[in-house]
N, C-alpha and C positions, 0 to 999 in steps of 0.2 A: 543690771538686767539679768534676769532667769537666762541660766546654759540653755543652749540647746538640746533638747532628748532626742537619740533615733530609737525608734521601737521599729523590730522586725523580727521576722520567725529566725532568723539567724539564732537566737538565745531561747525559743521558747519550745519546750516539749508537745505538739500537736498529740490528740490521740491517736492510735496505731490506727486504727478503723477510720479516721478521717488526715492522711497528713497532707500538711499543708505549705509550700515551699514559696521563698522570695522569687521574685521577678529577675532575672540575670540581669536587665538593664530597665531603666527608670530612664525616659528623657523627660526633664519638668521644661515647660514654658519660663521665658524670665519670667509673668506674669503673671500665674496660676489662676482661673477663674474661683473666683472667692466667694464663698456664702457666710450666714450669719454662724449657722448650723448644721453639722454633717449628723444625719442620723441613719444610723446603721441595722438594718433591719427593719422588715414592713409588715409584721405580722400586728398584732388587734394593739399593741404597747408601743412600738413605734408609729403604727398610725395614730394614735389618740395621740399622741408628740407631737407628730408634725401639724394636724389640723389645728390645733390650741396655738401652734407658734405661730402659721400662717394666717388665724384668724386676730394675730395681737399684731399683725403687719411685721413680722419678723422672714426675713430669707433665708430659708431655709432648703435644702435634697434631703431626701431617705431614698435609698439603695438598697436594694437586696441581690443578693447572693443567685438566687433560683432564677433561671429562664422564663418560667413561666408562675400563674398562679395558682394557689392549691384549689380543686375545685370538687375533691373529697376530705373523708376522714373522721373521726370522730374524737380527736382530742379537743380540749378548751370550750366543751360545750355546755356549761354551764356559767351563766352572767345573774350576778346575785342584784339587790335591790341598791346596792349603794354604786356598782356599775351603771344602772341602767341611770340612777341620779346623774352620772358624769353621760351619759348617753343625753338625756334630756339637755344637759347643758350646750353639750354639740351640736344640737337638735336633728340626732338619728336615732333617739328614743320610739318614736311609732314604726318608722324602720324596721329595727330590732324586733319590735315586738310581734310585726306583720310575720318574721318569718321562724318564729320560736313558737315553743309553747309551753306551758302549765301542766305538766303533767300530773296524775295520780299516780300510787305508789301499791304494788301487789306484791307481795312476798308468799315464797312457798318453800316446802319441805315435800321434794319428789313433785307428785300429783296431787298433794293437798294445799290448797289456798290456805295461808295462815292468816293473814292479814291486809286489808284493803282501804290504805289512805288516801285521801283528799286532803292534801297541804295547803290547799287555799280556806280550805274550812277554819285552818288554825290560823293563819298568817293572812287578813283580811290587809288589802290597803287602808291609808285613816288619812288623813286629810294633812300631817303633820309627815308621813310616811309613804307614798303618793304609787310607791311598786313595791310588791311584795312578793315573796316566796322566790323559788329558784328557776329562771326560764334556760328553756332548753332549748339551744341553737349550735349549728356546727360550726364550728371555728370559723372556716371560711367561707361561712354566709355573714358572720357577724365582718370577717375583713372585707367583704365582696362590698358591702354596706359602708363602714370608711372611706374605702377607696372612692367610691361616689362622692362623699362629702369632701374629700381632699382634694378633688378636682372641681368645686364648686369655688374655690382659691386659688385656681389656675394650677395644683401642683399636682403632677403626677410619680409613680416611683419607679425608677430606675432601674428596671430587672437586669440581671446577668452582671449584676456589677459588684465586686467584689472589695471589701477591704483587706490589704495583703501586708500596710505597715502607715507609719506616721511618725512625722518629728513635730518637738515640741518646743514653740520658746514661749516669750512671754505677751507673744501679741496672740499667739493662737497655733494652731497644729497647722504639719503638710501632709492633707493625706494622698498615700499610692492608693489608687484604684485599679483591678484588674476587669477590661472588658474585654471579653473573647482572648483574641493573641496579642492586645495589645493595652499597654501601662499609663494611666493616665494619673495628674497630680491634681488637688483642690484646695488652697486653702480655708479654711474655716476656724470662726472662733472660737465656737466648740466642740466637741463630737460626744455624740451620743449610743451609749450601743444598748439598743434592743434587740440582739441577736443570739437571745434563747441558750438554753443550758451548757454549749459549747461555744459561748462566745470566744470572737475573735478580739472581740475591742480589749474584755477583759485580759486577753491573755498577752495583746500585744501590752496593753499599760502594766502588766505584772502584779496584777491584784489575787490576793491568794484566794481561795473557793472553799472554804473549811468547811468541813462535814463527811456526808459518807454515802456509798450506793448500797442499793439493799440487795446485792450479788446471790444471795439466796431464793430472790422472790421474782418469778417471771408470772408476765399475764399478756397475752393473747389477745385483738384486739382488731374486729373489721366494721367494716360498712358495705351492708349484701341488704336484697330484697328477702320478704319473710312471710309467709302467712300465717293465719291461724292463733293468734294473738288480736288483742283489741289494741289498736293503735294508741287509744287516750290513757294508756298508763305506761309506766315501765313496771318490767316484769325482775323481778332478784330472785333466785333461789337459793337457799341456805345449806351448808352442810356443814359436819362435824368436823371436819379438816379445815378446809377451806372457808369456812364462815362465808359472806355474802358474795366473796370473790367467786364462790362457783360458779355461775353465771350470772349475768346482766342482758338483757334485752332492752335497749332504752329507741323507741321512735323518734325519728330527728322528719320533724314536720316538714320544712322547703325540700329536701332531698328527696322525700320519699323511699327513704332507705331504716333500715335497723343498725343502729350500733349493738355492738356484740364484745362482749368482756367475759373474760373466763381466767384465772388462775390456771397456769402450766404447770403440771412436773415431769422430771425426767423419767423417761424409760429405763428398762432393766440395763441399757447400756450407757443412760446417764446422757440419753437426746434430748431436746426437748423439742416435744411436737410444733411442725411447721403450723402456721396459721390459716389452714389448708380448710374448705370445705369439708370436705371428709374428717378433717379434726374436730370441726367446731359441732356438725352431728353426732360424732362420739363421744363427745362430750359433753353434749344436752342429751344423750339417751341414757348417759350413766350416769347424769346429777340431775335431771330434771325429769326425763321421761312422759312429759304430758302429751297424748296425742293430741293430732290434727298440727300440729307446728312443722311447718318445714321453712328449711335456710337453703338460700340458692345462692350461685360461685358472689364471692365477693368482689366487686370493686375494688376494695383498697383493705389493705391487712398491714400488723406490724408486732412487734414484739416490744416490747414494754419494762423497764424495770425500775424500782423506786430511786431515787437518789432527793438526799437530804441535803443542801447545803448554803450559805449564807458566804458573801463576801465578808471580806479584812474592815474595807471600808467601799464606799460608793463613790467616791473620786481619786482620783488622779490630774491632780493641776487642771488643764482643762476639758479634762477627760472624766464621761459620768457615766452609770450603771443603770437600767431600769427592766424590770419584769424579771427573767430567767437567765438572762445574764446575771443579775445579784442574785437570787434566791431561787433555790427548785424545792420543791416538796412532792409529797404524796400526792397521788389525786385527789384522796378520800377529802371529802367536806368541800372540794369543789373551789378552792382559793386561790390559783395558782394563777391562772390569769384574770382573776379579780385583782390580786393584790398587784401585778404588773401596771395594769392599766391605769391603778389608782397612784402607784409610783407616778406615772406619765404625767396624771392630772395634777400632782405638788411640783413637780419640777416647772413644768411649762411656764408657768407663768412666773416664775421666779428666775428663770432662765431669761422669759421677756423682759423684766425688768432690770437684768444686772445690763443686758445691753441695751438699757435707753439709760442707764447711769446709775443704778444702786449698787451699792457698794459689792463688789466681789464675795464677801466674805456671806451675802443670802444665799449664796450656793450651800454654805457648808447647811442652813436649816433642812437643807432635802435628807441627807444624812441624819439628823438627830431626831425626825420625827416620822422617818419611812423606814428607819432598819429596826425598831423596836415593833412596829408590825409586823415585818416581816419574821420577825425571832419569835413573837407570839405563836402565829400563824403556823408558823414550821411546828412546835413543840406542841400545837393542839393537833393538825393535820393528822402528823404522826401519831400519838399515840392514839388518835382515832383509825387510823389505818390498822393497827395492830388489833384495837377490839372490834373493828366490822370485820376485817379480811383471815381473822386466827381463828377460828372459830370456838369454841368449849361452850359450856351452861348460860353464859355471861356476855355472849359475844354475837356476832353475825348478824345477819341481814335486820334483827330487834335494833338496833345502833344506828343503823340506815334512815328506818323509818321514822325514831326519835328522833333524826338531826332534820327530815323534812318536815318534822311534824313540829317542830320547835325553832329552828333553823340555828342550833346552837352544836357545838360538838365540844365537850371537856373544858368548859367554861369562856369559849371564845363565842361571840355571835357574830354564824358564818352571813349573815346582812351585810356585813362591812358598814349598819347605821350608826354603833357605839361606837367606832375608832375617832378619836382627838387626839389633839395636840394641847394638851390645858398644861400649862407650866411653862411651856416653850417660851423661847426668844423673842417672838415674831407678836405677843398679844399682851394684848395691858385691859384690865377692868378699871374704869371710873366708879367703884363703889357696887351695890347690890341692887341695882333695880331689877335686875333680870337675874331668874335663874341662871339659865345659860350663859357659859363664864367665854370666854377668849378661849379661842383652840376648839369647842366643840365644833361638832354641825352644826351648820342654819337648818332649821327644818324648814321644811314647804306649808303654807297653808293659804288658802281661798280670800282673798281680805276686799278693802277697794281704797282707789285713791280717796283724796280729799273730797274732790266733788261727787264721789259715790260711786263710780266705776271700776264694777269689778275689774280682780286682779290678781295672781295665782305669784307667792313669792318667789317661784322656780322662775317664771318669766323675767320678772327684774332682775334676777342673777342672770341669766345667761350672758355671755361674752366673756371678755377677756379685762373685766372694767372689775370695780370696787364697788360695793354697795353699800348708800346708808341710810338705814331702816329707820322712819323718826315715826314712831307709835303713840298716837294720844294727841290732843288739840292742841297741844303748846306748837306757837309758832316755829316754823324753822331759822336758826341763826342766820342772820344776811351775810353772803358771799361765798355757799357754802358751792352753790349750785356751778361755781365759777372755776372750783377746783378740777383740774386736767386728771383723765383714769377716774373720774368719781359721777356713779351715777346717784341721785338723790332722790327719795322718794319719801312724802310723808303719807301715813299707812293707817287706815280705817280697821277696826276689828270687827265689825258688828258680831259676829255668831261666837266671836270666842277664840277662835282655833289660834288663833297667836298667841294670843294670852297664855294659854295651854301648851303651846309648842316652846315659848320660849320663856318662860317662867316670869311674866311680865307681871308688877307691882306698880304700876300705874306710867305715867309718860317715863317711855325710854328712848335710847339711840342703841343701834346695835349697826359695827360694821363689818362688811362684809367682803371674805377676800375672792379674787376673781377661782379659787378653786371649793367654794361654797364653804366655807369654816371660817368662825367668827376672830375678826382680830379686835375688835373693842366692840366693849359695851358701859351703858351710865346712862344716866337720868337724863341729860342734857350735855353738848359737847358743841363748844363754838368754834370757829373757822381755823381759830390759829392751831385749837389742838388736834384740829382734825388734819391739816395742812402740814404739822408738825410729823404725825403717824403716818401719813402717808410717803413725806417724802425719803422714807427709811428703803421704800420700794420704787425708789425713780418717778415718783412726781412731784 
């Protein structure tokens, strides 16, 4: 049997700006109340956790830190088209989209308009692609919206409650909780930390944070009422120094407020200006100067600086990493809590499955197929950061507008619709009948059942089940529908758009894993081999 581990801040270096100390006493119950799942943190990455676990019937808590809920701000406000895919799959896709928007894109130099796009004009929905372009929503309208769904599961999250340590053997962790003045214990099988760039999960499990802060670069950043602007775009302005970071104006629609971005620098005595009303005027009269604009006291303000970094690895025995606890980047290109959330949606269900009985060792595929995005992501972020935010001939708010207008930045496409897993562990191909190999996306498209009823492919994926797609008139293999986690569907194309979505060459099967990405494809597949692949994931 696996030692026991204790993890506590007794060993671990907290930042000076946040320290963080053990409990003097612990009294645990002989009995600790026990869940399946501790998850740590309830921001937009622990909730899309918790609700995927709670809807696969797994018991699970998420706990956060904070007393209350954030109900400003304007970080994490952009959800790309392959979020809103895992949004439609929770089904708090119309949700989302009720309290975001579509903006258009206006750039200037002073008081001259240079450039005025419409990213919907380039980036059209298609039938195989079903959201499109970048919506724009404030972080915590998109968590306000979770939270909803997470309580449609009976589960709510736990504020004021803190992780402060945990031991570890080989049935599961003991975690310390701190609530107000007093310590409470939970066992759980596993814990999960979604607690953002200073996590604690990380640091109690002793996983290293490699990379680097950008100590050089501050940016300035509120949410205040504004006039004098047209609400349906965001406004950039460009400069020589500061490239597109000079200002930002971006409309965040449910709020009714302006986010406000501006690159700092120090004063003659090496201050750097507070995020003060009167700054942020000074600073649109000296890089922008358009009349009729005024900014009124803000709401919520903060200071800002870049840090680039990636975990060692994403576990520790039963200890796992997801969103900003593993990776922090840039803002630039808008990834950061895309790519968090999407961690959430490969874990989930892989996490359901190891506890109805697959093998342990599925844990390790979250690792081999989330940290290579994640390493992508960083290395385009960045040096997209440096050419929109540095400005020269080459650079600045031009950069901005080509990633809206394309949605690509330094050869990554910021959609998150081309990221697979084609090579992995986890897919097997039966032969070439389909383009589409093991590991891509399933695309969406419009089809109907057998007796001709319409049927939208997004629909039969939703849930926490397996799908398999039987394309073309060949009968279905008997016994197939009997299979436990498998839902079965045989699938009409009339118009096409399957054909076309999924590189079809005449009757296929293509199946499908409950996080939308293809784990087998071939011409025909009978019960045993389907029966076979499945139960590598606990059925």
């Amino acid at each position: 049997m696996r030692a026991a581990r204790t993890n506590d801040f007794s060993t671990v270096t907290a930042p000076a700006t946040a320290p963080v100390t053990a409990p003097a006493t612990v009294t645990a119950p002989a009995d600790p109340p026990a869940t399946d799942v501790l998850v740590v943190g309830a921001g937009p990455v622990g909730l899309v956790l918790a609700i995927e676990l709670a809807r696969a019937g797994v018991d699970c808590r998420i706990i956060e830190r904070d007393r209350e809920f954030r109900t400003a701000g304007v970080r994490g406000k952009g959800v790309n088209p392959r979020t809103l895919e895992v949004f439609d799959d929770l089904g708090v896709a119309e949700q989302v989209l009720a309290r975001g928007a579509h903006l258009g894109v206006r750039t200037y130099e002073g008081t001259r308009l240079v450039e005025d796009v419409d990213p919907s004009a380039t980036n059209p929905p298609t039938p195989d692609r079903p959201y499109a372009g970048m919506l724009l929503i404030a972080q915590h309208q998109t968590e306000a919206v979770l939270r909803d769904r997470l309580a449609e599961f009976g589960r709510k999250v736990e504020t004021g409650t803190e992780l402060v340590g945990y031991t570890e053997d080989a049935d599961g962790v003991l975690a310390t909780l701190r609530q107000d003045d007093r310590t409470v214990t939970v066992r759980a099988r596993h814990l999960v930390g979604c607690d953002g760039g200073r996590s604690t999960v990380r640091k109690l499990a002793g996983i290293p944070f490699l990379g680097e802060t950008w100590e050089e670069e501050r940016f300035i950043m509120a949410s205040m009422d504004l006039d004098g602007l047209d609400p349906g775009h965001m406004h950039i302005w460009n400069h020589p120094v500061f490239g597109a970071a000079a200002m930002t104006l971006v409309p965040m629609r449910q709020d009714d407020k302006w986010a406000v971005h501006a690159a700092a620098e120090p004063d003659g005595h090496g201050e750097l200006p507070a995020p003060t009303l009167d700054t942020f005027r000074r600073l649109f009269a000296e890089r922008a100067g358009l009349p009729g604009v005024r900014m009124h006291e803000p709401i919520w303000s903060t200071v800002w600086r870049p840090t680039v970094r990636l975990v060692e690895r994403y576990r520790e025995g039963r200890v796992l990493l997801a969103g900003d606890a593993a990776h922090c980047q840039s803002a630039a290109g808008g990834q950061g809590m895309n790519t968090g959330i999407q961690d959430a949606h490969n874990l989930a269900w892989k996490l359901a499955a190891v506890l109805r009985g697959a093998p342990e060792a599925l844990l390790d595929s979250y690792q081999e197929e989330r940290m290579p995005v994640a390493r992508a992501s960083l290395a385009a972020t960045s040096a997209h950061h440096k050419a929109a935010f540095g400005g020269g001939p080459d650079g600045g708010a031009g950069v901005l507008t080509a990633q809206f207008r394309t949605m690509t930045a330094h050869g990554v496409d910021l959609t998150g619709l081309s990221v697979g897993y084609r090579g992995g562990p986890l897919g097997r191909d039966l032969g070439t009948a389909t383009g589409i190999r093991a590991g891509d996306r399933a695309p969406d498209a419009p089809c109907t059942t057998a007796d001709g009823t319409p049927i939208r492919l997004f629909d039969l994926f939703r849930g926490p089940h397996f799908t398999l797609l039987a394309f073309g008139d060949r009968p279905l293999p008997p016994g197939l529908t009997d299979l436990p986690g498998l839902r079965v569907a045989a699938v009409r194309d009339p118009d096409g758009h399957a054909a076309r979505g999924y590189g079809l060459r005449g009757d296929a099967v293509v199946l499908v894993r409950p996080d939308g990405y293809v784990s087998l494809t071939g011409a025909t597949a009978d019960r045993a081999t389907i029966a076979a692949h499945l139960r590598a994931f606990g059925h």
